[in-house]
Structures are given as structure tokens and as C-alpha cells.
VEXROVEX-553357 format. One record per residue: x, y, z of N, C-alpha, C, O in turn; residue in one letter; residue number from 0; chain. Coordinates in steps of 0.02 Angstrom, whole numbers, plus 32768, in hexadecimal, padded with zeros to 4 digits. Atoms other than C-alpha are relative to their C-alpha. Last residue first. Example, Ala and Ser with C-alpha at 12.3 -4.5 7.8 and 13.67 -1.06 7.14 Angstrom:
# VEXROVEX-553357
+-------+--------+------+--------+---------+------+-------+--------+------+-------+--------+------+--------+-----+--------+
| neast | nnorth |  nup | caeast | canorth | caup | ceast | cnorth |  cup | oeast | onorth |  oup | residu | num | chaine |
+-------+--------+------+--------+---------+------+-------+--------+------+-------+--------+------+--------+-----+--------+
|  7FD6 |   7FC5 | 7FFD |   82AC |    7FCB | 8165 |  7FD9 |   8037 | 8025 |  7FF2 |   806E | 802D |      S |   1 |      A |
|  802D |   7FC5 | 8000 |   8267 |    7F1F | 8186 |  802D |   803C | 8000 |  8061 |   803B | 8021 |      A |   0 |      A |
+-------+--------+------+--------+---------+------+-------+--------+------+-------+--------+------+--------+-----+--------+
***
This chain:
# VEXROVEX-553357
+-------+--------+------+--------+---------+------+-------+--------+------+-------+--------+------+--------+-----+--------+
| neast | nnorth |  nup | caeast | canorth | caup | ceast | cnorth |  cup | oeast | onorth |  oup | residu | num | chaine |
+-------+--------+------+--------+---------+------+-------+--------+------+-------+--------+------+--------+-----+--------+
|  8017 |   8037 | 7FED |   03CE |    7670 | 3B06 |  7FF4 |   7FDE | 8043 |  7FDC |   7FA5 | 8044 |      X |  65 |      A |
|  804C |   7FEB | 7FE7 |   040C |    7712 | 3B1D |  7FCA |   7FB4 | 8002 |  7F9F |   7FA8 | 802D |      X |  64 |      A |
|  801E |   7FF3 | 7FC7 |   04B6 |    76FA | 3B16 |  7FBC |   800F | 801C |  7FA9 |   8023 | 8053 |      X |  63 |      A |
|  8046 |   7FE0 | 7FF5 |   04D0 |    76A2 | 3A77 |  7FF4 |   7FF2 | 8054 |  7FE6 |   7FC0 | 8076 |      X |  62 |      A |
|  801B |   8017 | 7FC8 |   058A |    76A0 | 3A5C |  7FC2 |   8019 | 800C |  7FB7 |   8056 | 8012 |      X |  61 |      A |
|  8034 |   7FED | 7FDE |   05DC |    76BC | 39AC |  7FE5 |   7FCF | 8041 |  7FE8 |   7F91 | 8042 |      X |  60 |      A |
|  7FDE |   7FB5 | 7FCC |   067D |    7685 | 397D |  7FC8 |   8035 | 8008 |  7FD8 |   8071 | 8009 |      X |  59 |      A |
|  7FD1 |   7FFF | 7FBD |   0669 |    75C7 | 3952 |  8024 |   803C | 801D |  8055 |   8042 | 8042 |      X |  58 |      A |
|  8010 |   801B | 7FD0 |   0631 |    75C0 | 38BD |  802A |   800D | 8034 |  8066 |   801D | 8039 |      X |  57 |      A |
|  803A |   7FE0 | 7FE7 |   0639 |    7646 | 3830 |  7FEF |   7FCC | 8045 |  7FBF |   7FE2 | 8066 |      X |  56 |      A |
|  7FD0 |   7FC4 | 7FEE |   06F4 |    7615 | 37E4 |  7FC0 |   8011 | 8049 |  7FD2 |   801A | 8083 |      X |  55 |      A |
|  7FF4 |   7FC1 | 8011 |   0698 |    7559 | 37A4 |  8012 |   8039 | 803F |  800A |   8027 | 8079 |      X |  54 |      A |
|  8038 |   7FCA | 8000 |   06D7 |    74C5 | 37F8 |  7FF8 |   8046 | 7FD2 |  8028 |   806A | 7FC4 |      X |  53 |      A |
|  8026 |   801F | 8050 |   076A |    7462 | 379D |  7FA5 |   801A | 8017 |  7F75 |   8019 | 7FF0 |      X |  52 |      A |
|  7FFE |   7FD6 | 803D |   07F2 |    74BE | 3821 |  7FCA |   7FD7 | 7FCD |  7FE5 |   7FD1 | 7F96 |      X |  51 |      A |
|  802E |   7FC6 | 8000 |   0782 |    7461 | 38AF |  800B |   803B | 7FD0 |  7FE1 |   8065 | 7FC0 |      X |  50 |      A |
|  8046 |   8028 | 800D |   07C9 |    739D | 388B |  7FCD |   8044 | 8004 |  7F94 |   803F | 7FED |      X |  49 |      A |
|  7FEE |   7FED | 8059 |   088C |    73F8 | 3891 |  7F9E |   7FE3 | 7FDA |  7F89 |   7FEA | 7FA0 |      X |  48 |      A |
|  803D |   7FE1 | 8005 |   0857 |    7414 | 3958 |  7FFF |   8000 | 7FB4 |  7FDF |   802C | 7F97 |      X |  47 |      A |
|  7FCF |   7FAF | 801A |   08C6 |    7381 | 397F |  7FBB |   801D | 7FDF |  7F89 |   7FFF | 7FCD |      X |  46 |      A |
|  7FFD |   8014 | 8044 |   085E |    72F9 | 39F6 |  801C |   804B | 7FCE |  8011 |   8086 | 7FDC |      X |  45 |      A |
|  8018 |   7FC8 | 801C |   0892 |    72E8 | 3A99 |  7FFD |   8009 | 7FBA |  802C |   7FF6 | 7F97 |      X |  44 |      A |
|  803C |   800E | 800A |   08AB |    7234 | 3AC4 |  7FF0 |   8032 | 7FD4 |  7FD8 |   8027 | 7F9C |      X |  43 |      A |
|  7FF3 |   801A | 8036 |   097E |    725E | 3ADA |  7FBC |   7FF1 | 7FD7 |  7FC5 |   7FEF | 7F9A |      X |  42 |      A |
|  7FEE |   7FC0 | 8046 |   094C |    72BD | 3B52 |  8020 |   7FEE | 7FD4 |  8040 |   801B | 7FB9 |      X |  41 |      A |
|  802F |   7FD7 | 8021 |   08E8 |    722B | 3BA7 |  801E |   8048 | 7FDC |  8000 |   806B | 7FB2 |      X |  40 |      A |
|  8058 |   801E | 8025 |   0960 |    71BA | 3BA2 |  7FCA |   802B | 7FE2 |  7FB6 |   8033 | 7FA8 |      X |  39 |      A |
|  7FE8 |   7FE6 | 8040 |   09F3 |    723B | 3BE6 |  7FDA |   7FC3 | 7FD4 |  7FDD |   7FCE | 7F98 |      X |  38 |      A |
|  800F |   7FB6 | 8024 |   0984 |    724B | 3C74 |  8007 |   8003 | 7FC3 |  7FE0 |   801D | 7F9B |      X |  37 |      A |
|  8023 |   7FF9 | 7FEA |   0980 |    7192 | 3C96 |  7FFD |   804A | 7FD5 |  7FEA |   8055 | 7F9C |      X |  36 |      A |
|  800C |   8021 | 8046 |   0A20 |    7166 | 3C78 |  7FCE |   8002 | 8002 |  7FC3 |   7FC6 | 7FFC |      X |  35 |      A |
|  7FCE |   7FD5 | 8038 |   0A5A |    71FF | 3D01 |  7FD6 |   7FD2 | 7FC1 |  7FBA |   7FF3 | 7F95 |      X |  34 |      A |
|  8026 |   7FC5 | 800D |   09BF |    71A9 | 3D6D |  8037 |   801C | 7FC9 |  801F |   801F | 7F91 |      X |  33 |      A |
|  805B |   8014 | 8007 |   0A09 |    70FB | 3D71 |  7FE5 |   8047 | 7FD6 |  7FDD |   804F | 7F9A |      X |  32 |      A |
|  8001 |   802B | 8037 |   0ABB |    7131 | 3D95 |  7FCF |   8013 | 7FD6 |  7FCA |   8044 | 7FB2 |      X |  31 |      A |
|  8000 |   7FD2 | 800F |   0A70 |    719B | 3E33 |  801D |   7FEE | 7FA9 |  8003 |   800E | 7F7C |      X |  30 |      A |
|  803E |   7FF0 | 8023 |   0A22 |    70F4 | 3E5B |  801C |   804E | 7FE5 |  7FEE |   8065 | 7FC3 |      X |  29 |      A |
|  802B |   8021 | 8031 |   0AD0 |    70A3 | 3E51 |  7FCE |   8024 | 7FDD |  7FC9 |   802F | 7FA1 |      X |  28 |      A |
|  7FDD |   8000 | 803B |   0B2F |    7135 | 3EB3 |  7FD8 |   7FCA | 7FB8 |  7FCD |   7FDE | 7F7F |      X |  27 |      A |
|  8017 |   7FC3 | 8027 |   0AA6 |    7125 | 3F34 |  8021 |   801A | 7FBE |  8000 |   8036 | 7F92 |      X |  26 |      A |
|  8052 |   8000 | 8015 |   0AB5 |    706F | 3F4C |  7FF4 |   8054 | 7FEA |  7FD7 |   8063 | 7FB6 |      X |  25 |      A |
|  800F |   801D | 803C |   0B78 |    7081 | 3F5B |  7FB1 |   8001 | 7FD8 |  7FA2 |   8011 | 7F9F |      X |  24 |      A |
|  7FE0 |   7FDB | 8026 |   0B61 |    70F5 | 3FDB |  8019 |   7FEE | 7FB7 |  8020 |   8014 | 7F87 |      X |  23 |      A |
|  8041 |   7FCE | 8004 |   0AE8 |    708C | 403B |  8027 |   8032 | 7FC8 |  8002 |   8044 | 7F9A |      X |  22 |      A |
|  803C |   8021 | 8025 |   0B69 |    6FF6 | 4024 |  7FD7 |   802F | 7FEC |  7FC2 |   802D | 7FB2 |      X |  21 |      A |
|  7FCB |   7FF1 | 805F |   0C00 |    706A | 405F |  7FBE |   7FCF | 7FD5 |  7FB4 |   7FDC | 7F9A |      X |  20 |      A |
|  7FE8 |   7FBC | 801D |   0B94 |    70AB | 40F4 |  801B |   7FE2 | 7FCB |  8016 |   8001 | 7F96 |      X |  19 |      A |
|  8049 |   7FDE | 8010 |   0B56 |    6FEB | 4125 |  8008 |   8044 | 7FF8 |  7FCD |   8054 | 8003 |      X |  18 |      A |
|  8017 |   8023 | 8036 |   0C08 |    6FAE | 412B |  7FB0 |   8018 | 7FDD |  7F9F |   8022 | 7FA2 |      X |  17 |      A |
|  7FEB |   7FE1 | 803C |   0C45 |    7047 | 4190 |  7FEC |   7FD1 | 7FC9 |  7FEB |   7FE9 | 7F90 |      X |  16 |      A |
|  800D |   7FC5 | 8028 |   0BBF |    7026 | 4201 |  801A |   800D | 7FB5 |  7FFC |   801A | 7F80 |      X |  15 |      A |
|  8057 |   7FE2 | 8017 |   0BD1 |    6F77 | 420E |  7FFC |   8031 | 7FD9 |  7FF9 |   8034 | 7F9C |      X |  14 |      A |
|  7FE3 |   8022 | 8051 |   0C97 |    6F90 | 422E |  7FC0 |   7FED | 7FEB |  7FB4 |   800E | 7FB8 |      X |  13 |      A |
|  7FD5 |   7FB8 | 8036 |   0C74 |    7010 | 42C6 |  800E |   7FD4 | 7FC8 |  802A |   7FF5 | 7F9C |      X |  12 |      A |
|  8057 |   7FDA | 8011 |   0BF2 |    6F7C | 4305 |  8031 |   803C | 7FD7 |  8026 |   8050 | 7F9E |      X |  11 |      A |
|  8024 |   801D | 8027 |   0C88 |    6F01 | 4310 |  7FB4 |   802D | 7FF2 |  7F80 |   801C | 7FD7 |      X |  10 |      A |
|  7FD9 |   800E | 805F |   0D03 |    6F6F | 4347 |  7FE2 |   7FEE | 7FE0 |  7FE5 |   8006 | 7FA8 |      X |   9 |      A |
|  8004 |   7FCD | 802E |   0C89 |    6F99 | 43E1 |  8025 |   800B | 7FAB |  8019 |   8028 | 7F76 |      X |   8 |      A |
|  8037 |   7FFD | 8020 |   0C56 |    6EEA | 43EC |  8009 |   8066 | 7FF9 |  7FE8 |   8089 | 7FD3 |      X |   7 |      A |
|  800D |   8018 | 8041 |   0D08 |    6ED5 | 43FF |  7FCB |   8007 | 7FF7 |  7FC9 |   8005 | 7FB9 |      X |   6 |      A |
|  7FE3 |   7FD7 | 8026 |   0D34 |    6F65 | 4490 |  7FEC |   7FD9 | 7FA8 |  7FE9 |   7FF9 | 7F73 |      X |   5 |      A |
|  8025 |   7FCC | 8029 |   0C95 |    6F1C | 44E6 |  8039 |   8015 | 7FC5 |  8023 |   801C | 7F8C |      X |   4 |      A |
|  8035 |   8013 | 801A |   0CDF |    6E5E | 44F5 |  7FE9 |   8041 | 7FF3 |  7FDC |   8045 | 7FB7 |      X |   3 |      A |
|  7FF3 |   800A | 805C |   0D8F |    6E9F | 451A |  7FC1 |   7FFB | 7FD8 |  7FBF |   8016 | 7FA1 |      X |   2 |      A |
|  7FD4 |   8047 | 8007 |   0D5C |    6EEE | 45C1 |  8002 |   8001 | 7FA5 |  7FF1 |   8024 | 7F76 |      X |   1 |      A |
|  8020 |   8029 | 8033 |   0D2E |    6FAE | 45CD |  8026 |   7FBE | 7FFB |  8063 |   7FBE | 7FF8 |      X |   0 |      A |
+-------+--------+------+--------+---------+------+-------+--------+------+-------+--------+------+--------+-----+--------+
***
């Protein structure tokens, strides 16, 4: 191998590793993203304290025949 391949091999092995620590950054971001994201929407959920003010008689029968 002359000098000219051994540097475009250094120079393509330092690419890679630049484009692996970028892509790995990018997934760490969007995985970020989604964590604030989830904990968005379960934080959305609404507390069930809005269904103690039903009367006792709802909500424990199932009409199977319908």
C-alpha cells in the first residue's frame, strides 16, 4: 500500500467514526424527545377524582346482549 491509500484509509476511518458519534448523538436526542413526550402525555391523564361524584349504580353492569 503507498502513502496515498494508507491516508484515505485514515481519512474514511475518521468519517465513520464522525458519522457514528453524530448518529448516536441524534438518537440520544430523539430518544430525549420521546421520554418528554411520554411524560406529557401522562401527565395529560386526567385523575379519576371527576368519577367519585357519579352515583354507586354506574358503571358496574355490562350489557351483553345488546
Amino acid at each position: 500500500m503507498d502513502v496515498t491509500g494508507i491516508a484515505n484509509v485514515a481519512t474514511t476511518l475518521a468519517d465513520v467514526g464522525i458519522s457514528q458519534a453524530v448518529s448516536i448523538a441524534m438518537l440520544k436526542k430523539a430518544n430525549d424527545i420521546q421520554t418528554e413526550n411520554a411524560t406529557a402525555l401522562i401527565q395529560a391523564i386526567p385523575d379519576n377524582q371527576s368519577v367519585a361524584n357519579l352515583p354507586s349504580h354506574l358503571g358496574r353492569n355490562i350489557n351483553t346482549t345488546a
